[in-house]
C-alpha positions as CSV (number, residue, x, y, z in Angstrom):
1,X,14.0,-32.2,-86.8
2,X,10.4,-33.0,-85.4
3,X,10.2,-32.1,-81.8
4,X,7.6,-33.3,-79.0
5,X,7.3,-32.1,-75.8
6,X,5.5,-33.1,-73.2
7,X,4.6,-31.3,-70.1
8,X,2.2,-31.3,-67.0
9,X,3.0,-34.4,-65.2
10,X,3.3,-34.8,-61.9
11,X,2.1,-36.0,-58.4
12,X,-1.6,-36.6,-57.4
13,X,-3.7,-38.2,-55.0
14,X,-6.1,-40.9,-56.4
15,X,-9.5,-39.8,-57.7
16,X,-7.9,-36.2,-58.9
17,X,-6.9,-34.8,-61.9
18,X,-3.8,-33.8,-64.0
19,X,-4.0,-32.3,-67.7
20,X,-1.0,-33.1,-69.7
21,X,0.4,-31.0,-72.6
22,X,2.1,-32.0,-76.0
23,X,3.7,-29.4,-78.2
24,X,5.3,-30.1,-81.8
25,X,7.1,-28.5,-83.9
26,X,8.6,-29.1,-87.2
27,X,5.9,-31.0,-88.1
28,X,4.0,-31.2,-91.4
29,X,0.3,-32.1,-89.6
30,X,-1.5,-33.1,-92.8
31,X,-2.0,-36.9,-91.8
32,X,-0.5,-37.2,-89.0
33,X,-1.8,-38.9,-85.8
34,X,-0.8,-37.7,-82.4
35,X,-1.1,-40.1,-79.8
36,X,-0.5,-40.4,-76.1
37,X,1.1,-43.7,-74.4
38,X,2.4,-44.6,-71.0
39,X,4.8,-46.8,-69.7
40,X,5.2,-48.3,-66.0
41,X,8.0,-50.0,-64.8
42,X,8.6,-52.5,-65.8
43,X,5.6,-52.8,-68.1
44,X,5.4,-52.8,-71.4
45,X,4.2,-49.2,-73.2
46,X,0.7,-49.0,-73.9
47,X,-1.7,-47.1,-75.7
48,X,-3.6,-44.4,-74.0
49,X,-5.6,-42.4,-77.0
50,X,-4.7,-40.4,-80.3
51,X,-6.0,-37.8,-82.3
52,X,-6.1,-37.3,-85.9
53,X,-5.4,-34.2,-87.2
54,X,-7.0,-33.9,-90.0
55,X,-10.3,-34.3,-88.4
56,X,-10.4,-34.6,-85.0
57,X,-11.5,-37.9,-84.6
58,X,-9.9,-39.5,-81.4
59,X,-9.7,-42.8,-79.9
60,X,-9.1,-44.2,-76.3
61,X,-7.6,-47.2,-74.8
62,X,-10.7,-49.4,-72.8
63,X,-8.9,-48.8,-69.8
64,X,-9.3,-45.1,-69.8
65,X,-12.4,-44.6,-71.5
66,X,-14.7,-42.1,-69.5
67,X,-11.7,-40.7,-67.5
68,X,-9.5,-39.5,-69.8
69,X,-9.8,-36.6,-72.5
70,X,-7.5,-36.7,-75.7
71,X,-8.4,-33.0,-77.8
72,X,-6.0,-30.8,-80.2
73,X,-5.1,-27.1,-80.5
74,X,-4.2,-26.7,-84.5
75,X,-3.2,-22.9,-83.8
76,X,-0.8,-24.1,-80.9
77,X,0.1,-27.3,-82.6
78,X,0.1,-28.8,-79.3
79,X,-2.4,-32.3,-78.5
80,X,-4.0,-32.5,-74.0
81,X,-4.4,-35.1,-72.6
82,X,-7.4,-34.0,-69.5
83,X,-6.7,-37.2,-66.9
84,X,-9.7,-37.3,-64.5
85,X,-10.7,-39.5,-61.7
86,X,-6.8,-41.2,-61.6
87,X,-6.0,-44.3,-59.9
88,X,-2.8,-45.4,-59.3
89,X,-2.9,-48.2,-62.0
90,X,-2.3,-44.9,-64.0
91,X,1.0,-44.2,-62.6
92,X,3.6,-44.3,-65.4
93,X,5.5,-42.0,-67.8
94,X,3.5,-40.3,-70.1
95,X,4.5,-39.9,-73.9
96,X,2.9,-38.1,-76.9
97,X,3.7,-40.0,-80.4
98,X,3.5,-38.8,-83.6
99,X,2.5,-41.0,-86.9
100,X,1.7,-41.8,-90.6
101,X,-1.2,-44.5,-88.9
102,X,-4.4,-46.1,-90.1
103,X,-7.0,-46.1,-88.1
104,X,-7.0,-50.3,-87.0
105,X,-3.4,-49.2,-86.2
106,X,-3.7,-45.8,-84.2
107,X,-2.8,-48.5,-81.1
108,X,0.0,-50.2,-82.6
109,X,3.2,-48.0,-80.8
110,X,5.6,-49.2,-83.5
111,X,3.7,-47.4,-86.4
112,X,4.4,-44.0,-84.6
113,X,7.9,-42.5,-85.9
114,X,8.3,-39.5,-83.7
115,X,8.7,-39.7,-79.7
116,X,8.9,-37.3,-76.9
117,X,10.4,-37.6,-73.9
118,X,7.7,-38.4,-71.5
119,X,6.5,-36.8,-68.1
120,X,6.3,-38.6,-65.1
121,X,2.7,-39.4,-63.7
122,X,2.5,-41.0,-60.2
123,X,-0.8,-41.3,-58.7
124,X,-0.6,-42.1,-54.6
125,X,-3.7,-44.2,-53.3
C-alpha cells in the first residue's frame, strides 16, 4: 500500500521559515505527480505546488509564488517543501498528494489518489 508521510511542521513566528518533508514509499514514480496542499479551518483545501517526477518541472499556487520552494529527492523518494518569509494566512495543515495528473490539472485535489496525513503549520503574527 502507497504510503506518504509528511514531516517538519510546526510553530513559527511570521516572516520565518519552515521546510517540510514528504517521504513515499510503495510507489511506482514513473508519472506520478507529487504535490503539496493545505487546509485551514474551516477552509476548503487548496493547492500549494507539485512536482513531476519524471522531469522536475514544478508548479506553484499564485499565492505562494516567490516564498515557497517545491524540489524532489529521487534517491530518497521524498518531495520538500522550503516555506520562506510565512505569514499567518499560511497557517493550515500541510499535505503531500500523490497522482496520475495532467499538467492543466496538477491543481485540481480530486485528480490526486494518494494522501498523507498532513503536518500542522501555524504561523503567529
Amino acid at each position: 500500500q502507497v504510503q506518504l508521510v509528511e514531516s517538519g511542521g510546526g510553530l513559527v513566528q511570521a516572516g520565518g521559515s519552515l521546510r517540510l518533508s514528504c517521504a513515499a514509499s510503495r510507489l511506482t514514480f514513473s508519472g506520478y505527480t507529487m504535490g503539496w496542499f493545505r487546509q485551514a479551518p474551516g477552509k476548503e483545501r487548496e493547492f500549494v505546488g507539485a512536482v513531476s517526477w519524471s522531469d522536475g518541472q514544478t508548479y506553484s499556487a499564485n499565492s505562494v509564488k516567490g516564498r515557497f520552494t517545491i524540489s524532489r529527492r529521487n534517491a530518497r523518494n521524498t518531495i520538500y517543501l522550503q516555506m520562506n518569509s510565512l505569514k499567518p494566512e499560511d497557517t493550515g495543515v500541510y499535505l503531500c498528494a500523490a497522482g496520475i495528473v495532467t499538467t492543466p490539472s496538477v491543481g485540481r485535489k480530486d485528480d490526486y489518489r494518494y494522501w498523507g496525513q498532513g503536518t500542522q503549520v501555524t504561523v503567529s503574527s
